[in-house]
C-alpha angles and dihedrals in degrees: 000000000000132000129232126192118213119202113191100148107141096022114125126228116323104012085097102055096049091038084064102039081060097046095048086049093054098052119069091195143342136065132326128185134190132205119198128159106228141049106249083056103052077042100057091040102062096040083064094050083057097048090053089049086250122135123236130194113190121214123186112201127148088011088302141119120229114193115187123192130178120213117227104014088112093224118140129187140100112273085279093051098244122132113269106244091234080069097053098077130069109235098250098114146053146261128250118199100204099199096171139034091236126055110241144356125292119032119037089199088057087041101056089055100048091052088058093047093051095048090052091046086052086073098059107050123087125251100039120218120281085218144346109228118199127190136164108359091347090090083065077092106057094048129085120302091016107158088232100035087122092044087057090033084060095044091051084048083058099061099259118140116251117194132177120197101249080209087052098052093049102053091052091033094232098128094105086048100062111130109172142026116013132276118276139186134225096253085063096049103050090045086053095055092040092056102036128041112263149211111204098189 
């Protein structure tokens, strides 16, 4: 057993997140602990030690968060010990990249409706989605007042998976305005449309 420290105070998203996949493929076993200075990040962070069945405990301490993580004890979970959404569904279905808040090119009023069409239309249609995925002006759905902000919030009920870029949010400060779905980060992302079979619309 062995431990490894992990400083990644002052890395953007989604430094964090790949500094910790390394550093859990070079120990066999022991702790590791990472240190980041926000919230997204200690989020993010421990979302990715439970979907790799590791355990995380989180410690603030100096304006800092502290995530440990032991290899190899099989546990899985997020640092509260609940499922990760991502985990809920059984992979039948596909993924859809939501990179606006309208569906198509030309006219943003057209657009707005057809983006509530198709989203009601999501829910008919069999198998659902195994996640939503929403990045640049695409988290515009999942805050307060979104036109299909019950469409998403029926989808999420379901068991998909609804996640909203944390960058995203920020640059258009709408993170205290998420609604639906949980935050998300780009390294998540980018592993979710390598492994599944994605619509980007």
């Amino acid at each position: 057993m062995s431990d490894k420290i992990v400083d990644c105070r002052g890395m953007a998203c989604p430094g964090p997140v790949i500094s910790t996949k390394k550093a859990i493929e070079e120990v066999s076993s022991g702790r590791i602990t990472v240190i980041v200075d926000n919230e997204a990040a200690k989020t993010n962070v421990a979302k990715f030690a439970a979907a790799n069945a590791l355990g995380a405990t989180v410690e603030a301490k100096d304006g800092y968060y502290y995530i440990s993580m032991i290899k190899g004890t099989g546990q899985q979970g997020d640092a509260d010990g609940n499922q990760t959404a991502a985990n809920k569904v059984e992979p039948a279905g596909q993924v859809y990249l939501l990179t606006q808040n309208t569906l198509g090119h030309g006219s943003p009023e057209l657009g707005a409706v057809l983006i509530k069409s198709f989203m009601t239309t999501l829910l008919e249609v069999k198998p659902q989605p195994i996640a939503v995925l929403m990045l640049n002006s695409g988290v515009k759905l999942a805050v307060k007042d979104s036109p299909v902000l019950d469409q998403l919030a029926t989808l999420a009920e379901r068991g998909v998976a609804v996640l909203a870029c944390g960058t995203c949010l920020d640059f258009y400060q709408l993170k205290a305005e998420l609604a639906v779905g949980e935050i998300t980060n780009m390294y998540t992302i980018v592993e979710t449309i390598s492994k599944q079979k994605t619509v980007t619309l």
